[in-house]
C-alpha positions as a Python dict, from the first residue, in 0.01 Angstrom:
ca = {
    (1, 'X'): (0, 0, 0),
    (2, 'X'): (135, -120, 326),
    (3, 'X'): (356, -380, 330),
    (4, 'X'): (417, -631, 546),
    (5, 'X'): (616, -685, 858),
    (6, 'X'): (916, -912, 859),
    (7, 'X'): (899, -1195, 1063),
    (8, 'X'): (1243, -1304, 1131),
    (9, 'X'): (1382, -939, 1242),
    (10, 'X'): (1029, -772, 1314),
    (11, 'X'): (1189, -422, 1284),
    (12, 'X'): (1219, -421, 863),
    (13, 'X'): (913, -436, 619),
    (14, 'X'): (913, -679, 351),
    (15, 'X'): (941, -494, 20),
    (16, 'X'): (825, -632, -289),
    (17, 'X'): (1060, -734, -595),
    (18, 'X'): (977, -755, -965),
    (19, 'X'): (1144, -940, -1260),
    (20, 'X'): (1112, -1048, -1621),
    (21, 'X'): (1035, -1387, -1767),
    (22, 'X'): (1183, -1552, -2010),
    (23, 'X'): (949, -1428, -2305),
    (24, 'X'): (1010, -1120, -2199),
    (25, 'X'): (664, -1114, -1990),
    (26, 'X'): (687, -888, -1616),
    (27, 'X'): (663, -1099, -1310),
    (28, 'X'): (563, -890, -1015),
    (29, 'X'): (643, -1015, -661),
    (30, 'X'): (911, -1259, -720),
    (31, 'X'): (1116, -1197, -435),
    (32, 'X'): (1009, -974, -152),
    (33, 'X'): (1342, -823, 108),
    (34, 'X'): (1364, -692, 447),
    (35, 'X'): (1471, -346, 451),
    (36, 'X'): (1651, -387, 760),
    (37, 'X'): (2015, -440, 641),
    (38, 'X'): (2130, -649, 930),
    (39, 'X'): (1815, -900, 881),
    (40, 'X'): (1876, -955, 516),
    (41, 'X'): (1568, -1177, 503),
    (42, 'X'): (1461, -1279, 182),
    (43, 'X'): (1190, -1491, 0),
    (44, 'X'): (1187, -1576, -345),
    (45, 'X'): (956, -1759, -612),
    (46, 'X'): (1101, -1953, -875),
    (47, 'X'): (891, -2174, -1104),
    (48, 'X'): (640, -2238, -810),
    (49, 'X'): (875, -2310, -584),
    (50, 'X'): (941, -2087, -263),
    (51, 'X'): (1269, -2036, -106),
    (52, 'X'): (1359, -1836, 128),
    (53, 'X'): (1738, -1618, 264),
    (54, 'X'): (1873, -1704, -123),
    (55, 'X'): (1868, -1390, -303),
    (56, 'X'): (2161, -1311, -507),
    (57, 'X'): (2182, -939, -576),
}
């Protein structure tokens, strides 16, 4: 899989995060990170919406 570039630092790669649900169910792609430390770009889904730079790790 190749992932995609990031488009706020275009050095990193966006890498893909997964989480659980509340029942329990897996929810893959819910937040995806630069891997460039210094660009810290982040985007996130929560309940359909999309935001983006609000990660809390």
């Amino acid at each position: 899989m190749e992932y995609p570039p990031c488009l706020k630092c275009d050095k990193g790669l966006m890498l893909p995060l997964s989480d659980y649900g509340r029942d329990g169910a897996a929810i893959r792609y819910k937040a995806w990170v630069c891997h460039n430390p210094p660009c810290g770009h982040t985007i996130r889904i929560d309940n359909g919406e999309i935001s983006a730079n609000r990660l809390q790790v």
